[in-house]
Backbone as CSV, one residue per row, in Angstrom:
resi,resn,N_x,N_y,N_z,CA_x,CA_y,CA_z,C_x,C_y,C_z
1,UNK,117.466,93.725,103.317,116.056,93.859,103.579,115.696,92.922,104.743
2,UNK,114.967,93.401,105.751,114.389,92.903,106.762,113.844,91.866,106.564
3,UNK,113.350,90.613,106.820,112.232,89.525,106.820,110.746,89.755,106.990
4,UNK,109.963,89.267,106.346,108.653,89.511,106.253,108.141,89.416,107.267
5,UNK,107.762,90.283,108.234,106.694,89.493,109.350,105.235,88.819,108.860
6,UNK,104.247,88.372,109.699,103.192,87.660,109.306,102.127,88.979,109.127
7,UNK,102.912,90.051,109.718,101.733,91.047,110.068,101.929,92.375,108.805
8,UNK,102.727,91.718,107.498,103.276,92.573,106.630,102.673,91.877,105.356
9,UNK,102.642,92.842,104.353,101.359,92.573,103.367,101.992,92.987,102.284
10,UNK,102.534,92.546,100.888,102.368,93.216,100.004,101.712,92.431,98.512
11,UNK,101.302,93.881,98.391,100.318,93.561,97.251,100.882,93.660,95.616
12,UNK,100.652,92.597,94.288,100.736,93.700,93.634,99.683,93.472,92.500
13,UNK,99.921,94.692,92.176,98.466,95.001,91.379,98.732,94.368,89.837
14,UNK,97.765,93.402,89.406,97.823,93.062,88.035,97.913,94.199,86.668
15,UNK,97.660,95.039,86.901,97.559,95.807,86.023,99.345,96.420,85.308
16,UNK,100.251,96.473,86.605,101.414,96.555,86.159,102.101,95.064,85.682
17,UNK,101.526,94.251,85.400,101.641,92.971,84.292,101.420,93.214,82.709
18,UNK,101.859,93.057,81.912,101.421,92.994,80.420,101.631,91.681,80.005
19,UNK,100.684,91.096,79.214,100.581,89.632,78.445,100.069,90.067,77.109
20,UNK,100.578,89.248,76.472,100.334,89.567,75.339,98.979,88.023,74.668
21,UNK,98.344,88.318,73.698,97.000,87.024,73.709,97.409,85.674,73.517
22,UNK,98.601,85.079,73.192,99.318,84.062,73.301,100.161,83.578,74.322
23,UNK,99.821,84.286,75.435,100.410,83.771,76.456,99.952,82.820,77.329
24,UNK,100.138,82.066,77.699,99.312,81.131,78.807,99.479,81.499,79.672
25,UNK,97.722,81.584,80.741,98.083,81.815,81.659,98.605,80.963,83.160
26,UNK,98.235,79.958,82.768,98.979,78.984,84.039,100.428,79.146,84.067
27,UNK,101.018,79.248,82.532,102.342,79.657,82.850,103.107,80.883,83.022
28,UNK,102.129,82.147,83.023,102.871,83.433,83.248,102.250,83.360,84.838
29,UNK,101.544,82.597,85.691,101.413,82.519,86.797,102.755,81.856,87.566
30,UNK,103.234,80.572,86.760,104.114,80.113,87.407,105.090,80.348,87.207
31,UNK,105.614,81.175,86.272,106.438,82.114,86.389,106.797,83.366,87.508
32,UNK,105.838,84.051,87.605,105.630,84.518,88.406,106.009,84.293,89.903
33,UNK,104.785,82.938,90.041,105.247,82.798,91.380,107.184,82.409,91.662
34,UNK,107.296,81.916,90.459,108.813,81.243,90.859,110.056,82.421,91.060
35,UNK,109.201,83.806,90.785,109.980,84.859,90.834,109.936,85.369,92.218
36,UNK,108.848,85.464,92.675,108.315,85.723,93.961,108.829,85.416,95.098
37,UNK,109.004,83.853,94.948,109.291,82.819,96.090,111.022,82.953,96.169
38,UNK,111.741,83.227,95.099,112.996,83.093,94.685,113.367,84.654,94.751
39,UNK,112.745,85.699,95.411,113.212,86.875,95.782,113.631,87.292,97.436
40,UNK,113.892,88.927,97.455,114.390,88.913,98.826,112.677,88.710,99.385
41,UNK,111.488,89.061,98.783,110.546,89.119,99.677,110.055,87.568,100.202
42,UNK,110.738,86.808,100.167,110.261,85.203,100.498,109.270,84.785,100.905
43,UNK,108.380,85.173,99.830,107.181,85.248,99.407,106.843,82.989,99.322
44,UNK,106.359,83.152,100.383,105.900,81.264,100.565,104.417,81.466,100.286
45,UNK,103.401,82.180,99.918,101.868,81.880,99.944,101.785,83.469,98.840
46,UNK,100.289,82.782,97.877,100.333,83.584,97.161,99.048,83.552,96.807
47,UNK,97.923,84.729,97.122,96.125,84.410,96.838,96.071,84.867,95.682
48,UNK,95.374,84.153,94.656,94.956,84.624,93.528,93.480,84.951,93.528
């Protein structure tokens, strides 16, 4: 896979997430991000 340019965007939509009511969310965030950053999309910035 190519490298991200600055001028490349991807989104993803919360809705393909499931949590269940005992989940925390600071930590299914940082989860998350640690998946993100630690993929091919090298994902360094992340707007919530």
């Amino acid at each position: 896979m190519a490298p991200i340019t600055s001028a490349e965007r991807y989104i993803l939509h919360l809705s393909d997430l499931h949590f269940g009511t005992e989940t925390s969310p600071t930590n299914a965030f940082n989860q998350l991000a640690e998946d993100l950053k630690g993929s091919d999309l090298q994902c360094h910035r992340l707007d919530a």
